[in-house]
FIDRENMI-630028 format. One record per atom (N, C-alpha, C): residue number from 1; residue in three letters; atom name; z, y, x. Coordinates in Angstrom, 1 decimal, decimal comma. Atoms other than C-alpha are relative to their C-alpha. Layout:
N
+-----+------+------+--------+--------+--------+
:  nr : rest : atom :      w :      v :      u :
+-----+------+------+--------+--------+--------+
: NUM :  ALA :   CA :      Z :      Y :      X :
...
+-----+------+------+--------+--------+--------+
END
This chain:
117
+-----+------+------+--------+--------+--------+
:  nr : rest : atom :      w :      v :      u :
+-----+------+------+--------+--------+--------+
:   1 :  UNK :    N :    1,3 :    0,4 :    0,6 :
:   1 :  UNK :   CA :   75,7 :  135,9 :  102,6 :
:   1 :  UNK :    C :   -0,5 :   -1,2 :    0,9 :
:   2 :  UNK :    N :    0,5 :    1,3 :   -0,9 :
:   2 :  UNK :   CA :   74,2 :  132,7 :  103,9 :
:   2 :  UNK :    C :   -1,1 :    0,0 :    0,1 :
:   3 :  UNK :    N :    1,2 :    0,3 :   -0,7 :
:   3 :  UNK :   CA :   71,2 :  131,7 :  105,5 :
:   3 :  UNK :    C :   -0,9 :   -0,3 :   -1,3 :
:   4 :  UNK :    N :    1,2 :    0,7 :    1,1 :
:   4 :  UNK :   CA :   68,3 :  131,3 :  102,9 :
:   4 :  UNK :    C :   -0,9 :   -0,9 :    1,0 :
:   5 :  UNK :    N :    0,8 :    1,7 :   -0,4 :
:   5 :  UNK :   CA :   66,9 :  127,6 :  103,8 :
:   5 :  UNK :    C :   -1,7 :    0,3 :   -0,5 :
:   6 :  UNK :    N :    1,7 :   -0,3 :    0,5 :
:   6 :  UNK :   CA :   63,6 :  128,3 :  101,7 :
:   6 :  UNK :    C :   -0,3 :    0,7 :    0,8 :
:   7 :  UNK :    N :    1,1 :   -0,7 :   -1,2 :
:   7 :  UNK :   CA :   62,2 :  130,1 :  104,8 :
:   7 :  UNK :    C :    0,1 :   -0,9 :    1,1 :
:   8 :  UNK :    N :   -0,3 :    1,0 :   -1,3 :
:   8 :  UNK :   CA :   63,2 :  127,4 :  107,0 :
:   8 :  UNK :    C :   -0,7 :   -1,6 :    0,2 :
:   9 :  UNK :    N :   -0,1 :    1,2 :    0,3 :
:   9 :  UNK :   CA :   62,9 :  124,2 :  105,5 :
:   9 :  UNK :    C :   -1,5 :   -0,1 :   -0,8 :
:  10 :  UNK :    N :    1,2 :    0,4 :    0,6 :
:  10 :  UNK :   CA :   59,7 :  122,5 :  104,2 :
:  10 :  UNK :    C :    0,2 :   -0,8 :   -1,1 :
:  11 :  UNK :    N :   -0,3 :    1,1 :    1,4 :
:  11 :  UNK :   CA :   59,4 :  120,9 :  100,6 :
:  11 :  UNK :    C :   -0,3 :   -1,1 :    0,1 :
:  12 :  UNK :    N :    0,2 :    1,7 :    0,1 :
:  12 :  UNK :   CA :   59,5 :  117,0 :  100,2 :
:  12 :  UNK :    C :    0,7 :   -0,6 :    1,4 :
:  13 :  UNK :    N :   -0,5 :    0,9 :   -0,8 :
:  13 :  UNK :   CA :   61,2 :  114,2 :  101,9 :
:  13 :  UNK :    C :   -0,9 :   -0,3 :    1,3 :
:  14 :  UNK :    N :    0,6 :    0,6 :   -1,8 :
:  14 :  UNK :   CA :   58,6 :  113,0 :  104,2 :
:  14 :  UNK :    C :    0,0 :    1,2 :    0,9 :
:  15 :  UNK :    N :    0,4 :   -0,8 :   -1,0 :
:  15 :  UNK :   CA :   58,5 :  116,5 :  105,8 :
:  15 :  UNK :    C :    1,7 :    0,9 :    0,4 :
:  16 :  UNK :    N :   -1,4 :   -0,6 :   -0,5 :
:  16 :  UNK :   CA :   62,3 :  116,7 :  106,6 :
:  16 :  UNK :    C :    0,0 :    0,4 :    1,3 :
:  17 :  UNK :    N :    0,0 :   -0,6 :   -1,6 :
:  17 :  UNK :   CA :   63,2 :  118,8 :  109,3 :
:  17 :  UNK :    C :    1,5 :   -0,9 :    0,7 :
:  18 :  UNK :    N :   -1,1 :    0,7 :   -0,8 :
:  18 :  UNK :   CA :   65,5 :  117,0 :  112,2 :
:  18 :  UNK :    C :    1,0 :    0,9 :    0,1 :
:  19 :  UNK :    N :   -1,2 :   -1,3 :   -0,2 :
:  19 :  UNK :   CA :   68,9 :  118,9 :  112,5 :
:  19 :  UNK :    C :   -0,2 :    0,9 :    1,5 :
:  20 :  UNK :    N :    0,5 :   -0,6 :   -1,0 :
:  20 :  UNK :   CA :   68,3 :  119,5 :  115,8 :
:  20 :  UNK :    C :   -0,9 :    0,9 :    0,8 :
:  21 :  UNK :    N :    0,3 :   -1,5 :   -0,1 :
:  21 :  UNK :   CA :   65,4 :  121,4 :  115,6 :
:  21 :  UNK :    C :    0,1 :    1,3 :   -0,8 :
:  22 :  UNK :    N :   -0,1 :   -1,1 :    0,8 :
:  22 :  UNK :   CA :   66,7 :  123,2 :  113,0 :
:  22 :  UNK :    C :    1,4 :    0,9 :    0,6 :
:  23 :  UNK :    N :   -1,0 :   -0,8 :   -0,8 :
:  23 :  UNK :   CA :   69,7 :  124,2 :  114,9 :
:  23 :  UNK :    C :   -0,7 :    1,0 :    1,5 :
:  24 :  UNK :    N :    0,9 :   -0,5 :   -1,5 :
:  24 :  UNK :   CA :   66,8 :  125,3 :  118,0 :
:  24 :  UNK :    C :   -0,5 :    1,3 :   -1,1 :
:  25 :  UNK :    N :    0,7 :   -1,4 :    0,7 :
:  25 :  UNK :   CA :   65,0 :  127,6 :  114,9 :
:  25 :  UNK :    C :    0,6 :    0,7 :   -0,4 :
:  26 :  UNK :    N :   -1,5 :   -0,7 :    0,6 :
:  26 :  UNK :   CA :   68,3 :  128,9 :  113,4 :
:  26 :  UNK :    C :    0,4 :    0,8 :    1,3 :
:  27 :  UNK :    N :   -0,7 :   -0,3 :   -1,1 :
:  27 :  UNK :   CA :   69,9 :  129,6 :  117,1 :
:  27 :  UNK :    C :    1,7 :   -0,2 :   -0,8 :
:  28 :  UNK :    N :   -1,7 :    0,4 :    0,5 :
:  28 :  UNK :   CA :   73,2 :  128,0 :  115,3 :
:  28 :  UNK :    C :    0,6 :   -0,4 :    1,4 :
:  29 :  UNK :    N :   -1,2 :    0,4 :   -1,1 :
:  29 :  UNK :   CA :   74,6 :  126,5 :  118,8 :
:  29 :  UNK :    C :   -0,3 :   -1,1 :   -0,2 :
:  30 :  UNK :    N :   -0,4 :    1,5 :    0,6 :
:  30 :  UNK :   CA :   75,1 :  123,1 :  117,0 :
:  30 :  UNK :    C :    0,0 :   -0,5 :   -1,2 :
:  31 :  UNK :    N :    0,0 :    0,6 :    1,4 :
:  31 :  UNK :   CA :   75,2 :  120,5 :  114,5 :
:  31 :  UNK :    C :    1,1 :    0,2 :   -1,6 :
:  32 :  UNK :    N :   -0,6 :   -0,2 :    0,6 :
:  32 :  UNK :   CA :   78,0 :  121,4 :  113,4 :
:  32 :  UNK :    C :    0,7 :    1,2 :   -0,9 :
:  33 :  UNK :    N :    0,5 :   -1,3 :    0,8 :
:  33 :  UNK :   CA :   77,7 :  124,9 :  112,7 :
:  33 :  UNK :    C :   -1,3 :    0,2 :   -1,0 :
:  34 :  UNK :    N :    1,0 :    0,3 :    0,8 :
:  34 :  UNK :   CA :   74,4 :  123,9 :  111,0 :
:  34 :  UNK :    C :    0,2 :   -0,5 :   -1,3 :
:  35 :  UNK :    N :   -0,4 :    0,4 :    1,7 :
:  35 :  UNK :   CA :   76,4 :  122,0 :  108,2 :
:  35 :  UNK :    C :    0,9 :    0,6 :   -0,5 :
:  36 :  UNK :    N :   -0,3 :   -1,0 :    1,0 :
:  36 :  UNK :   CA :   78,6 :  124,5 :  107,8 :
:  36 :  UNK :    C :   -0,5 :    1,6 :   -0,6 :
:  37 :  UNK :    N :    1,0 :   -0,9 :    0,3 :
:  37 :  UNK :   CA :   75,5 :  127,1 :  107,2 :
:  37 :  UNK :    C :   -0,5 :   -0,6 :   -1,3 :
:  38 :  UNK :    N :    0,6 :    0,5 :    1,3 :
:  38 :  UNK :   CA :   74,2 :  124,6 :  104,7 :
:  38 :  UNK :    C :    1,2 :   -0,4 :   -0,4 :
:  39 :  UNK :    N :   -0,8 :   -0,2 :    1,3 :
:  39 :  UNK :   CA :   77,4 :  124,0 :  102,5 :
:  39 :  UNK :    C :    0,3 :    1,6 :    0,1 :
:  40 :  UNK :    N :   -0,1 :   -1,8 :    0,8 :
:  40 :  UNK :   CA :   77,8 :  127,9 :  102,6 :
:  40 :  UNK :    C :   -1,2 :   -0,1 :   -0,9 :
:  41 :  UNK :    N :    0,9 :   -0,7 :    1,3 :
:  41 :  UNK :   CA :   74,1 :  128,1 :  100,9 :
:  41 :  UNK :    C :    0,2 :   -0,9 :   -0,8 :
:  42 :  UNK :    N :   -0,1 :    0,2 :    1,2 :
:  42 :  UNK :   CA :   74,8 :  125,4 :   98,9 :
:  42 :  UNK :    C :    1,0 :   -0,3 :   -0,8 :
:  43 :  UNK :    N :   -1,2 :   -0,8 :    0,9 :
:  43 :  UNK :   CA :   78,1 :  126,9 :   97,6 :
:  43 :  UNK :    C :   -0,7 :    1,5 :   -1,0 :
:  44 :  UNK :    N :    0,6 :   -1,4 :    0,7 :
:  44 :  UNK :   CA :   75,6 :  129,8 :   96,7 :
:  44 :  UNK :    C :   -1,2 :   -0,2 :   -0,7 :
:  45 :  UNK :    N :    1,1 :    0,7 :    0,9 :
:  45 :  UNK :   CA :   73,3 :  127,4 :   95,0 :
:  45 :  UNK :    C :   -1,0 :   -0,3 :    0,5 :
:  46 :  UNK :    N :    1,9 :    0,7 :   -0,6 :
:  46 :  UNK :   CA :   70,2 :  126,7 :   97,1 :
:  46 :  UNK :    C :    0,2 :   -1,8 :    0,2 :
:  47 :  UNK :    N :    0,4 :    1,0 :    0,2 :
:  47 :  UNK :   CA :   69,5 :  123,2 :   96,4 :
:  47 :  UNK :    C :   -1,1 :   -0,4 :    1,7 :
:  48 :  UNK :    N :    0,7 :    0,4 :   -1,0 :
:  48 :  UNK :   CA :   69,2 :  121,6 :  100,1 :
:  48 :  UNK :    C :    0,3 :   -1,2 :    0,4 :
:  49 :  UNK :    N :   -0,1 :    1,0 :   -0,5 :
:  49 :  UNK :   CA :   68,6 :  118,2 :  100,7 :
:  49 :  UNK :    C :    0,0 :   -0,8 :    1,2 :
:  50 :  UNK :    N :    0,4 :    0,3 :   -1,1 :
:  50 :  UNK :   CA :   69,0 :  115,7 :  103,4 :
:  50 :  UNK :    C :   -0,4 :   -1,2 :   -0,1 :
:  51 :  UNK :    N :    0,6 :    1,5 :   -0,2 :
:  51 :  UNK :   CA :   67,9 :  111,9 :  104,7 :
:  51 :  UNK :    C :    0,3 :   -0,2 :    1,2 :
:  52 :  UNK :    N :    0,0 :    0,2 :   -1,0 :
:  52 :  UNK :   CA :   69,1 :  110,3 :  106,6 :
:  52 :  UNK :    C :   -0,8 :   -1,4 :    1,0 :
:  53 :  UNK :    N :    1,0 :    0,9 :   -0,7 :
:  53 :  UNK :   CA :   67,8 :  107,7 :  109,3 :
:  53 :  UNK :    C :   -0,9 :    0,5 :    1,5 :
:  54 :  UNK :    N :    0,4 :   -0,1 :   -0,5 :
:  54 :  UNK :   CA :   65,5 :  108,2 :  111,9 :
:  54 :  UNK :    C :   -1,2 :    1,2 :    0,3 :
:  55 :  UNK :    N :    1,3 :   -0,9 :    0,3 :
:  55 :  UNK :   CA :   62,9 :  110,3 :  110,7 :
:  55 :  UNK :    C :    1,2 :    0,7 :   -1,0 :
:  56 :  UNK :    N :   -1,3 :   -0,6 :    1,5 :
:  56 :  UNK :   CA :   66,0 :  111,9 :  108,6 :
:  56 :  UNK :    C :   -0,1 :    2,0 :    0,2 :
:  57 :  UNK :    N :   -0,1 :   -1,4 :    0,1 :
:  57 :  UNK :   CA :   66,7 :  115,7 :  108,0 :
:  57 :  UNK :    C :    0,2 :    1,2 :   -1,0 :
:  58 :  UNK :    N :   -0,3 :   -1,0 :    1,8 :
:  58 :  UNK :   CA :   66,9 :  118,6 :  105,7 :
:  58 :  UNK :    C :   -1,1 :    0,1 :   -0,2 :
:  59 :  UNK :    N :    1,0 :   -0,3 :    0,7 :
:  59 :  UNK :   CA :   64,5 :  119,4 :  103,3 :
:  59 :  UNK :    C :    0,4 :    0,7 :   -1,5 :
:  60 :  UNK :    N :   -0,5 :   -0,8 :    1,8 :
:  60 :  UNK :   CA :   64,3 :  121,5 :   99,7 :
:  60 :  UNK :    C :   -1,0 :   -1,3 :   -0,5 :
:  61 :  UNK :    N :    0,7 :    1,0 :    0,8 :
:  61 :  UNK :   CA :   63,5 :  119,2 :   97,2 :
:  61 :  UNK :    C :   -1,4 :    0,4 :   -0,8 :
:  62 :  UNK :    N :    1,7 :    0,1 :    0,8 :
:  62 :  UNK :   CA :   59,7 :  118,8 :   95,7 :
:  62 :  UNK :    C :    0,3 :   -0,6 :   -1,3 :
:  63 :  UNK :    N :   -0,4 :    0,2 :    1,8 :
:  63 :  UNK :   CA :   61,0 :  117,5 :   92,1 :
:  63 :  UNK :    C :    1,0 :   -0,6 :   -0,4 :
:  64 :  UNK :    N :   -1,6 :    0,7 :    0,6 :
:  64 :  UNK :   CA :   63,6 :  115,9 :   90,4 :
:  64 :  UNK :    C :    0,3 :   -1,2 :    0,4 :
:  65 :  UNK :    N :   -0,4 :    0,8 :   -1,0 :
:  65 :  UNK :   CA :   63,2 :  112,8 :   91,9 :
:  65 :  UNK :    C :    1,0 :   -0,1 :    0,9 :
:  66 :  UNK :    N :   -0,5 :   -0,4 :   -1,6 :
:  66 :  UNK :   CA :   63,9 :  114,0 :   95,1 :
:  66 :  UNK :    C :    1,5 :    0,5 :    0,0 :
:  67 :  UNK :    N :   -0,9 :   -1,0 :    0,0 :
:  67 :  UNK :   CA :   66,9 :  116,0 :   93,7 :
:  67 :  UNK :    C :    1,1 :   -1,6 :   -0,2 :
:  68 :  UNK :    N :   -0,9 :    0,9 :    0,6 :
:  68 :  UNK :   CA :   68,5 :  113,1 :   91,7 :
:  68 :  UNK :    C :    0,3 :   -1,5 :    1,2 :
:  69 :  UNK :    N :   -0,3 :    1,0 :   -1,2 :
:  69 :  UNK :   CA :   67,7 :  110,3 :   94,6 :
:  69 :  UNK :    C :    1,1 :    0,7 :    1,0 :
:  70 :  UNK :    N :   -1,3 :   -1,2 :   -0,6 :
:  70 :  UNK :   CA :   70,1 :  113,3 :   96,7 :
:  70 :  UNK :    C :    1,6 :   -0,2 :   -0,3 :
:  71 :  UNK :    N :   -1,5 :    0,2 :    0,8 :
:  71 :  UNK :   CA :   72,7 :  113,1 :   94,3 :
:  71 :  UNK :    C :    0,2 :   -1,4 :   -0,3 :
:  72 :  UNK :    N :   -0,5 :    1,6 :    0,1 :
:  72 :  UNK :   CA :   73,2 :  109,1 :   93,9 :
:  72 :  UNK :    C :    0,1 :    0,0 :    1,5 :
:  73 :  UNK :    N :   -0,4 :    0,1 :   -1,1 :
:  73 :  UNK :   CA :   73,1 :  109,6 :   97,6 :
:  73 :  UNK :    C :    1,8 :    0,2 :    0,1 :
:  74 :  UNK :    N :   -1,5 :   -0,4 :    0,1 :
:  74 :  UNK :   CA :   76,2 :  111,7 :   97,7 :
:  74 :  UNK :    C :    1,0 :   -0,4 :   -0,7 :
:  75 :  UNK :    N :   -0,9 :    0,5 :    0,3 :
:  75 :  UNK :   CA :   77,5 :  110,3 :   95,2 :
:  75 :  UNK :    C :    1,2 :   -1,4 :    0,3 :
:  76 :  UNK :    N :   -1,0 :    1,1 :   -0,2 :
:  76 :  UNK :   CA :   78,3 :  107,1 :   96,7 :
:  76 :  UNK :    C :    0,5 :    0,3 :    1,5 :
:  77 :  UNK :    N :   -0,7 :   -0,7 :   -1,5 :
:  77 :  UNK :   CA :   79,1 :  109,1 :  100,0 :
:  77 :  UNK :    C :    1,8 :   -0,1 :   -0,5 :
:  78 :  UNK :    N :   -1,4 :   -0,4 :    0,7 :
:  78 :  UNK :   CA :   82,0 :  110,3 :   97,6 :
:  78 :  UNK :    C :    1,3 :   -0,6 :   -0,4 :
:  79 :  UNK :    N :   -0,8 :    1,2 :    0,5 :
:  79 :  UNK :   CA :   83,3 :  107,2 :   96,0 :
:  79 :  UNK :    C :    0,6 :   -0,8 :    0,7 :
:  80 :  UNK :    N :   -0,6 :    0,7 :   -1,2 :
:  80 :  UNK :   CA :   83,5 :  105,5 :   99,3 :
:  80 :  UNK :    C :    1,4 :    1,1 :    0,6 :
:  81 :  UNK :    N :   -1,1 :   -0,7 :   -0,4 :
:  81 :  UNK :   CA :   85,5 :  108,6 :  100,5 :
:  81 :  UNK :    C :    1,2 :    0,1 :   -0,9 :
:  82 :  UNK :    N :   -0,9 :   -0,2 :    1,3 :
:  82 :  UNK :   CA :   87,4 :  108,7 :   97,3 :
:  82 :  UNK :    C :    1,1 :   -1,6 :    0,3 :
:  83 :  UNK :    N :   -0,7 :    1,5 :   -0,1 :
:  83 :  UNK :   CA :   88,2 :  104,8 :   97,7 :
:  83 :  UNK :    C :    0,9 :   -0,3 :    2,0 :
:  84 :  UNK :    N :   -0,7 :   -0,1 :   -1,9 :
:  84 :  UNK :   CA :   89,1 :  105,5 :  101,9 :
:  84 :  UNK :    C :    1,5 :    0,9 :   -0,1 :
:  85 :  UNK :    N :   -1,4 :   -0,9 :    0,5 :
:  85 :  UNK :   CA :   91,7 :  108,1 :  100,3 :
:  85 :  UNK :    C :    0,8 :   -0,6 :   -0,8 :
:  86 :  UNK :    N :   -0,3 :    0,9 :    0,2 :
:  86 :  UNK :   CA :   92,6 :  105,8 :   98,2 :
:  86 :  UNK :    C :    1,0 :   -0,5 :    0,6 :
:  87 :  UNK :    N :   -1,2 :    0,9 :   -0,8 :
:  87 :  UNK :   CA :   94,3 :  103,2 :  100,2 :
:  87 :  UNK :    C :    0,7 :    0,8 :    0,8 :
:  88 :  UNK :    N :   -0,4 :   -0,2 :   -1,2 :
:  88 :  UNK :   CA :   95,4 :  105,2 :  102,9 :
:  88 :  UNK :    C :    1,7 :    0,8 :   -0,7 :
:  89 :  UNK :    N :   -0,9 :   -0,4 :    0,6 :
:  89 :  UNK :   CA :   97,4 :  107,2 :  100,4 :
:  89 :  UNK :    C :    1,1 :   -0,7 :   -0,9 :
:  90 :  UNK :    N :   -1,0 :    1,2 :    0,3 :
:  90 :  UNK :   CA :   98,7 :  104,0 :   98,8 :
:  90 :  UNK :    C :    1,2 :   -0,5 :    0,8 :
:  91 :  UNK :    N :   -0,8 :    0,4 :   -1,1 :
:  91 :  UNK :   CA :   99,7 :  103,4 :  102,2 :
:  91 :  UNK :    C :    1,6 :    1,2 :    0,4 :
:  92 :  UNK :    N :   -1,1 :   -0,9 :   -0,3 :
:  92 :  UNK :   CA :  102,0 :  106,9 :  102,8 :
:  92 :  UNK :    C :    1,2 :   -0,5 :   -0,8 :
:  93 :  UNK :    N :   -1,0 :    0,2 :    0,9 :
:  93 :  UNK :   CA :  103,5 :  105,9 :   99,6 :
:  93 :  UNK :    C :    1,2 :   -1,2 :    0,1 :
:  94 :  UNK :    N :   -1,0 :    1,1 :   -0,8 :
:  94 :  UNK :   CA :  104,7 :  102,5 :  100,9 :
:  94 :  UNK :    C :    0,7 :    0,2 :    1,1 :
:  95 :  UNK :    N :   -0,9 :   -0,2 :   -0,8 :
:  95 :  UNK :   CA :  105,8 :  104,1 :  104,0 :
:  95 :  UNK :    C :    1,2 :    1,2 :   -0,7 :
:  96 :  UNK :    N :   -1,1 :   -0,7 :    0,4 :
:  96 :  UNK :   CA :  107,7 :  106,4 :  102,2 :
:  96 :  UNK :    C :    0,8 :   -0,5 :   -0,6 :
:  97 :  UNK :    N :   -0,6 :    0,9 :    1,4 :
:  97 :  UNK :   CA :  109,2 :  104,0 :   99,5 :
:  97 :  UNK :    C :    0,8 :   -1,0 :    1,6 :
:  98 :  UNK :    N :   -0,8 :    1,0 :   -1,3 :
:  98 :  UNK :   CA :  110,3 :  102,0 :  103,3 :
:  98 :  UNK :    C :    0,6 :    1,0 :    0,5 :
:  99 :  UNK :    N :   -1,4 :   -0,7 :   -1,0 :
:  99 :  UNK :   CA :  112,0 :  105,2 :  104,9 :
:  99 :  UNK :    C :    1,1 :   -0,1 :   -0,9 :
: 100 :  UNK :    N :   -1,1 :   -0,4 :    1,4 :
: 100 :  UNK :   CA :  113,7 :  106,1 :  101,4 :
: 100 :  UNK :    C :    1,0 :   -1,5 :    0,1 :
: 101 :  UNK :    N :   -1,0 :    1,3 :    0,1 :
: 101 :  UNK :   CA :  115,3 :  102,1 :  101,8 :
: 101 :  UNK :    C :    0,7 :    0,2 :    0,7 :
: 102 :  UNK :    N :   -0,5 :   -0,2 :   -1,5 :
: 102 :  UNK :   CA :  116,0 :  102,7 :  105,3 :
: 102 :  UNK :    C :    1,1 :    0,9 :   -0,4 :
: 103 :  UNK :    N :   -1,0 :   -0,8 :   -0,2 :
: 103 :  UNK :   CA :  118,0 :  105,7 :  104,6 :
: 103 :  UNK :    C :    1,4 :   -0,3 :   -0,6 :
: 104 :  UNK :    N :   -0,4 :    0,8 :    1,0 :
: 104 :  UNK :   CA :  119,3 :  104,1 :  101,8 :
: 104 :  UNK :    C :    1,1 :   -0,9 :    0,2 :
: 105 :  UNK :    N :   -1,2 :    1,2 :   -0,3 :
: 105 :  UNK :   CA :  121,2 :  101,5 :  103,6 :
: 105 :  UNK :    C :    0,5 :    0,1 :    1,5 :
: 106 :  UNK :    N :   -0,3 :   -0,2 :   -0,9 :
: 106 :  UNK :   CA :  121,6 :  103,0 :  106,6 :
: 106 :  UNK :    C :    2,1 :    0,8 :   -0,3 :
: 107 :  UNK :    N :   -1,6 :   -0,6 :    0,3 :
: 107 :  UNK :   CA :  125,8 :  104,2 :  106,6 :
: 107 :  UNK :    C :   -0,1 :    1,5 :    0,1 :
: 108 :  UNK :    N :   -0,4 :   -1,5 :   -0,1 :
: 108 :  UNK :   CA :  126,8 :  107,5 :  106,2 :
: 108 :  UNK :    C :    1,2 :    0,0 :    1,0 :
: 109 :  UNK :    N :   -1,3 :    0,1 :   -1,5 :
: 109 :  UNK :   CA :  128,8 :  108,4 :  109,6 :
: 109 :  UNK :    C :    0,8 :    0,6 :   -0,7 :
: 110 :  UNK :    N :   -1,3 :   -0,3 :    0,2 :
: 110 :  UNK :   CA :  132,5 :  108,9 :  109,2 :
: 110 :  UNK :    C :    0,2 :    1,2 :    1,1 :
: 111 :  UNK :    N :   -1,0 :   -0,9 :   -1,1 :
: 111 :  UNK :   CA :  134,6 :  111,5 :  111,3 :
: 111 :  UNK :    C :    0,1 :   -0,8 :    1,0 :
: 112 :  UNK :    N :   -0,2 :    0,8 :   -1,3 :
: 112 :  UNK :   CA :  135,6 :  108,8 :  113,6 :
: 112 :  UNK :    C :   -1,4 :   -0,2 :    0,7 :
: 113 :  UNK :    N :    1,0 :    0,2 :   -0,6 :
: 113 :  UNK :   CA :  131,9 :  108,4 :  114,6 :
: 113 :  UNK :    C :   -0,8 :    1,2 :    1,0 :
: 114 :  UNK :    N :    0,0 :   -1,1 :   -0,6 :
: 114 :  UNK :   CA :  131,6 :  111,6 :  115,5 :
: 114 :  UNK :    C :    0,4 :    0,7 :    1,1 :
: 115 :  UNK :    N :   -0,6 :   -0,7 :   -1,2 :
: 115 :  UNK :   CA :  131,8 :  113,4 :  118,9 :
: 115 :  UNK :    C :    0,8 :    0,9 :    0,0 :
: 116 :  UNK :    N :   -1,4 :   -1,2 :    0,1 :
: 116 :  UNK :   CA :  134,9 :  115,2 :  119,7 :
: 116 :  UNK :    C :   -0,6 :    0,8 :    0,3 :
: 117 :  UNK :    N :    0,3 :   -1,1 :   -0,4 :
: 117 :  UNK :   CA :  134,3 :  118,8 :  120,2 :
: 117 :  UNK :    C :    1,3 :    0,6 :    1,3 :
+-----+------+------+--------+--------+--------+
END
């Protein structure tokens, strides 16, 4: 069961909590057990937003706004990751399409190339 945020977290953007001290009120350890507390709750549906920046942090959203500015966030979080996966997997494929040549034209050893036993 995961952490319910609605006891934690304050409604609206301007009153985002810093990760930091939410990891001090939690007693998570870290940042990074912090985010994976919040994708467990919101695998279990609590709607928790973040901001980032300077004054950045989590927060539950105060209206649809807030929800939908959230989601155009992530979404181009996504697209960029989508398009970083992208090339890089373009790239396997050209290295594989260059071993496959390589093998390709490399000779098949004979007996004679082979160490005597």
């Amino acid at each position: 069961m995961a952490i319910d945020f609605s006891k934690y977290l304050p409604v609206g953007e301007a009153c985002a909590v810093p990760a930091e001290q939410l990891v001090r009120t939690l007693r998570l350890g870290d940042k990074r057990t912090l985010r994976k507390a919040v994708a467990a709750a919101r695998a279990e549906g609590q709607v928790i937003c973040t901001v980032g920046g300077p004054d950045g942090g989590y927060f539950l959203p105060k209206n649809r706004a807030e929800i939908l500015a959230w989601t155009a966030t992530m979404s181009r979080k996504a697209a960029s990751t989508f398009a970083a996966l992208k090339s890089a997997r373009a790239a396997l494929e050209q290295m594989d399409g260059q071993m496959q040549l390589i093998e390709e034209e490399r000779p098949a050893p004979n007996d004679a190339d082979l160490p005597s036993k």
